[in-house]
C-alpha positions in Angstrom: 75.5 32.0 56.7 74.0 29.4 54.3 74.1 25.2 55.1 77.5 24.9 53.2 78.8 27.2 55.0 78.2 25.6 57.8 79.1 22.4 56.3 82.2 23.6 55.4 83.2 24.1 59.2 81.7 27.6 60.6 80.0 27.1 63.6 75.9 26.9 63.3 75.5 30.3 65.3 71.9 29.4 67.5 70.3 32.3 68.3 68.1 32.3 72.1 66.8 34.7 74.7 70.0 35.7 77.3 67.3 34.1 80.5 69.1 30.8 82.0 66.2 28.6 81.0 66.7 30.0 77.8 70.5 29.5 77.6 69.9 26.2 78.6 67.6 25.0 76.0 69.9 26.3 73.6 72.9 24.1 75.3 70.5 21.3 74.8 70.3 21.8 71.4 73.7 22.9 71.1 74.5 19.4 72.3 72.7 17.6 70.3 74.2 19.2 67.1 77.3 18.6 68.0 76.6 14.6 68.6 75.8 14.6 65.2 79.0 16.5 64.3 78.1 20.1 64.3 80.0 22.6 66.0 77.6 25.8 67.4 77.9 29.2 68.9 75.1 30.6 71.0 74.2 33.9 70.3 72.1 36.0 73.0 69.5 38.5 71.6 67.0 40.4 73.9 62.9 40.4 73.1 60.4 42.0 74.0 59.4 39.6 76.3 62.2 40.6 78.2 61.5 44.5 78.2 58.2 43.2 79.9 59.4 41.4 82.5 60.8 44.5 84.0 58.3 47.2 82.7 54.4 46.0 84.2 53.5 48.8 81.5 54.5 46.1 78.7 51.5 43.6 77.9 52.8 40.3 77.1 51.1 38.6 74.0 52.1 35.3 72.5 55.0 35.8 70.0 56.3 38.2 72.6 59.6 36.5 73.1 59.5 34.7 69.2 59.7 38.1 67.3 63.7 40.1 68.1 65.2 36.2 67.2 62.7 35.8 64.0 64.4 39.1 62.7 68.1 38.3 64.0 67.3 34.7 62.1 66.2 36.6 58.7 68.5 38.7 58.9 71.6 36.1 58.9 72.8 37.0 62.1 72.2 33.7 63.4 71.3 30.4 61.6 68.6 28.5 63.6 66.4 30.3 66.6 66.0 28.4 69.2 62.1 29.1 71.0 60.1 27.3 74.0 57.2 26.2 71.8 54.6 27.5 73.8 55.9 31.2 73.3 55.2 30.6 69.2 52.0 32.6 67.8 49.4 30.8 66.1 50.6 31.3 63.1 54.1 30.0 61.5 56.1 32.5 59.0 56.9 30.9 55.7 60.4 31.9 54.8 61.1 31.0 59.1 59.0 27.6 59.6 59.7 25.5 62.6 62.1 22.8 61.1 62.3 20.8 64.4 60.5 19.9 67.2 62.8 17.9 69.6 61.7 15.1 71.9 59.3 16.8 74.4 59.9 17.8 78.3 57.5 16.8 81.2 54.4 19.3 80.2 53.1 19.8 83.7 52.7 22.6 85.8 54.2 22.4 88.8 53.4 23.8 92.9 56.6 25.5 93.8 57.0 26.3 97.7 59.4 27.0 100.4 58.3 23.5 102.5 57.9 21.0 99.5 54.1 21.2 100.0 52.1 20.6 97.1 48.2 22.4 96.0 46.1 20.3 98.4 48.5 21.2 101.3 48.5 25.1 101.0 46.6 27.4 103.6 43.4 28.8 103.0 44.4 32.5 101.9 47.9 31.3 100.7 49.4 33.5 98.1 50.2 31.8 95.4 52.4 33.7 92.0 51.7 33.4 88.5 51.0 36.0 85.4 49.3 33.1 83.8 45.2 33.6 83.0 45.5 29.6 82.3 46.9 29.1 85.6 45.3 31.4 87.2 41.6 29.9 86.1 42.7 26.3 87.2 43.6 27.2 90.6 41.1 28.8 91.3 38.8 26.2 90.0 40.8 23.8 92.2 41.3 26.0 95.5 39.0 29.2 95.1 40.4 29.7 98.8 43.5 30.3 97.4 44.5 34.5 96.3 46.3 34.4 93.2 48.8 37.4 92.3 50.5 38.5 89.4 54.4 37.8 89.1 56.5 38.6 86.7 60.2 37.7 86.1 62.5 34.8 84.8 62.1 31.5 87.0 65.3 32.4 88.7 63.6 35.8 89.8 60.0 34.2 90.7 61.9 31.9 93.1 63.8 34.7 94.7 60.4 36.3 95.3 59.0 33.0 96.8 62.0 32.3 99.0 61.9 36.2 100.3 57.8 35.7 101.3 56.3 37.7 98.8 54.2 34.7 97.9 54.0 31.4 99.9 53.6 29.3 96.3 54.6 29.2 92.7 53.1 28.2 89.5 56.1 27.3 86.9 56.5 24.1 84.0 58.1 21.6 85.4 60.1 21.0 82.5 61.7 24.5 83.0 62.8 23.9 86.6 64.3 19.9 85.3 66.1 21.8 82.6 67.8 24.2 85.5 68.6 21.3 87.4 66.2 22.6 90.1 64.1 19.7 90.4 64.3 19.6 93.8 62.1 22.4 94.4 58.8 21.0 92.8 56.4 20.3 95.5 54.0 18.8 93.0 53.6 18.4 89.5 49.7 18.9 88.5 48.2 16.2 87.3 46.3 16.7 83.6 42.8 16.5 85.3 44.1 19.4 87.7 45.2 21.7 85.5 45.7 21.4 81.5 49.1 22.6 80.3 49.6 25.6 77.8 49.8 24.6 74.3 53.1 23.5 73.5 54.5 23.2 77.1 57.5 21.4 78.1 58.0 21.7 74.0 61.3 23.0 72.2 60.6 24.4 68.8 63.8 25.2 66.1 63.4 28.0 63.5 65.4 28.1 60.7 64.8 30.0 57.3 62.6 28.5 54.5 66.0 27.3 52.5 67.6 25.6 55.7 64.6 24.0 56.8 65.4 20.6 55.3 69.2 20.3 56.2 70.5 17.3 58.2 71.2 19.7 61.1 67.9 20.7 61.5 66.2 17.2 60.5 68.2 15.4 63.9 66.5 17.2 65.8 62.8 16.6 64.8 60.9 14.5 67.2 58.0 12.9 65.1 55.4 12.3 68.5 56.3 15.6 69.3 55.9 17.1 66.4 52.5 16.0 65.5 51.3 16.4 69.5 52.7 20.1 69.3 51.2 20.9 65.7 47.4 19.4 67.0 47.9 21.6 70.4 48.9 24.6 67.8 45.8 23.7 65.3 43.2 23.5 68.4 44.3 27.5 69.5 44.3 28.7 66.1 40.9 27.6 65.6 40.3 28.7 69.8 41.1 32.4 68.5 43.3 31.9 71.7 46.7 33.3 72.9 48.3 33.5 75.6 45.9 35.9 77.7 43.0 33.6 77.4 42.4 30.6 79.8 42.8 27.8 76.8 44.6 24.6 77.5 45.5 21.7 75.2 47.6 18.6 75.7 48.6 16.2 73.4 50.5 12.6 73.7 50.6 9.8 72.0 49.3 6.8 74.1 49.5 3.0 72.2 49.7 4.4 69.1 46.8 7.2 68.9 47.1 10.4 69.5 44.9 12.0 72.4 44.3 15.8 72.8 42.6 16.9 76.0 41.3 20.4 75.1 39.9 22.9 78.3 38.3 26.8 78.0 37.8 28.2 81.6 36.2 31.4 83.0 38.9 33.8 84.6 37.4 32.9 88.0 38.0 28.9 87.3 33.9 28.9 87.8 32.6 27.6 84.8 34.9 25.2 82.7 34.2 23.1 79.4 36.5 20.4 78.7 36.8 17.5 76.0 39.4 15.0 74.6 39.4 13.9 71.0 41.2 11.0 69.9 42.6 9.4 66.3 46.0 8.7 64.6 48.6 10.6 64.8 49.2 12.1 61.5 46.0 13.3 61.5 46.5 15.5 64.5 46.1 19.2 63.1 42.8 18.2 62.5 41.8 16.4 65.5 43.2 19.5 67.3 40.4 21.8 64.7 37.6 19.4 65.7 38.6 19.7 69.6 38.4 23.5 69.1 35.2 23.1 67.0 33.3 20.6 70.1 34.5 23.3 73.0 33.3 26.3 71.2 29.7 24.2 70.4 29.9 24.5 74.2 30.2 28.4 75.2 34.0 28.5 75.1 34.3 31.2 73.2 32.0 33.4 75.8 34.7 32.3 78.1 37.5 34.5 76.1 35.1 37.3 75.7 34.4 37.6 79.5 38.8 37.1 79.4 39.7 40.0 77.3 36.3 42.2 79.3 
């Protein structure tokens, strides 16, 4: 369905993973198209990302969730795709660009637990869930005491798992649990210095195709701070050579006017860490994210990966 048909008053059909997070990120842009005026229809479609979160077999690699909605969206089956920014790939598809980037979630990571206790409070031993390398290295680095264990499953699942005792602790993004109105059950949300978010956490990015890109619909939902903190936190794991098995972090924000990136590698173990933070204007953030990239690896971080992928 082109813009003017859309225009001309079908529904702007937005196409999302069938998960509840995901069904609620869509509402949320749902709702914010139709302040403007725009009627929408959500349309579920299933990713690979999915099949892995039942199948262990499945290795999960960055783009893993991006992909079945990229083809739905080029295909015409849906009109704008609707993707938690940190799921993206490195690199963006020309005739599918990101067209929006609306105002950004809390980034954090957050200690989930049965008692409300947050990461200084856990029990030597304590096991604590997450399929996340990142995570997993920041932890450790914080509580080597601590075992961490691999957990799969939408945040609704991971919770079930907690609350039956397989673990005694979550990792998830705090933004995911606000936009499930589960809030409540953060015991802490990690402070930057504690553990650097995933690129593009707590980030919504829209796809459209190439020849919607620039239509009104797509343009109220761009977030400019967001969208040049996101595109430095992209730029820095392009250059990284990074996905999403390989203990990188980035965080951008826009503090008084300049935009700061806080850029981390990490060995699996959380033993060895290099970290730095760049800082300049915001418009040149794609290339304060290549020169954080460019410091880290002057420091061993790409040794880190390679002892990740061994």
């Amino acid at each position: 369905m082109s813009v003017q048909a859309a225009v001309a008053g079908s529904p702007l059909r937005i196409g999302t993973r069938g998960s509840a997070l995901a069904l609620a990120q869509a509402r949320i842009v749902a709702d914010r198209l139709a302040a403007h005026g725009h009627a929408c229809e959500i349309v579920t479609i299933r990713t690979q990302g999915d099949e892995a979160q039942a199948d262990r077999s499945i290795v999960l690699t960055r783009g893993a969730f991006v992909s079945a909605l990229e083809v739905a969206l080029l295909a015409g089956r849906v009109d704008l795709a609707v993707h938690s920014a940190k799921d993206l790939p490195a690199g963006e598809r020309a005739e599918a660009p990101v067209a929006a980037y609306p105002p950004r979630g809390d980034a954090r990571d957050a200690i989930v637990t049965r008692d409300g206790a947050g990461l200084d409070q856990l029990a030597a031993g304590a096991r604590v869930g997450t399929e996340s390398p990142r995570r997993r290295a920041f932890l450790l680095r914080a509580r080597p005491d601590l075992e961490v264990v691999p957990i799969r499953g939408n945040v609704d699942s991971r919770l079930r798992k907690l609350d039956a005792g397989e673990v005694e602790a979550l990792v998830l993004a705090a933004c995911g649990l606000e936009r499930l109105g589960l809030r409540q059950r953060i015991g802490e949300a990690l402070a930057v210095e504690v553990m650097v978010p995933a690129v593009g956490q707590g980030a919504l990015a829209i796809q459209t195709r190439a020849t919607d890109a620039a239509a009104p619909w797509a343009r109220v939902l761009d977030d400019p701070a967001t969208r040049h903190a996101v595109l430095a936190e992209r730029r820095f794991l392009a250059a990284m050579g990074g996905g999403c098995r390989v203990p990188f972090a980035a965080h951008a924000r826009i503090e008084g006017g300049v935009l700061a990136i806080d850029g981390a590698a990490l060995s699996p173990d959380g033993r060895v860490a290099v970290r730095e933070r760049v800082v300049g204007e915001p418009a040149e953030g794609e290339a304060l994210g290549a020169a954080l990239a460019e410091r880290l690896l002057s420091l061993g971080a790409g040794r880190l990966a390679a002892g990740s992928a061994a």
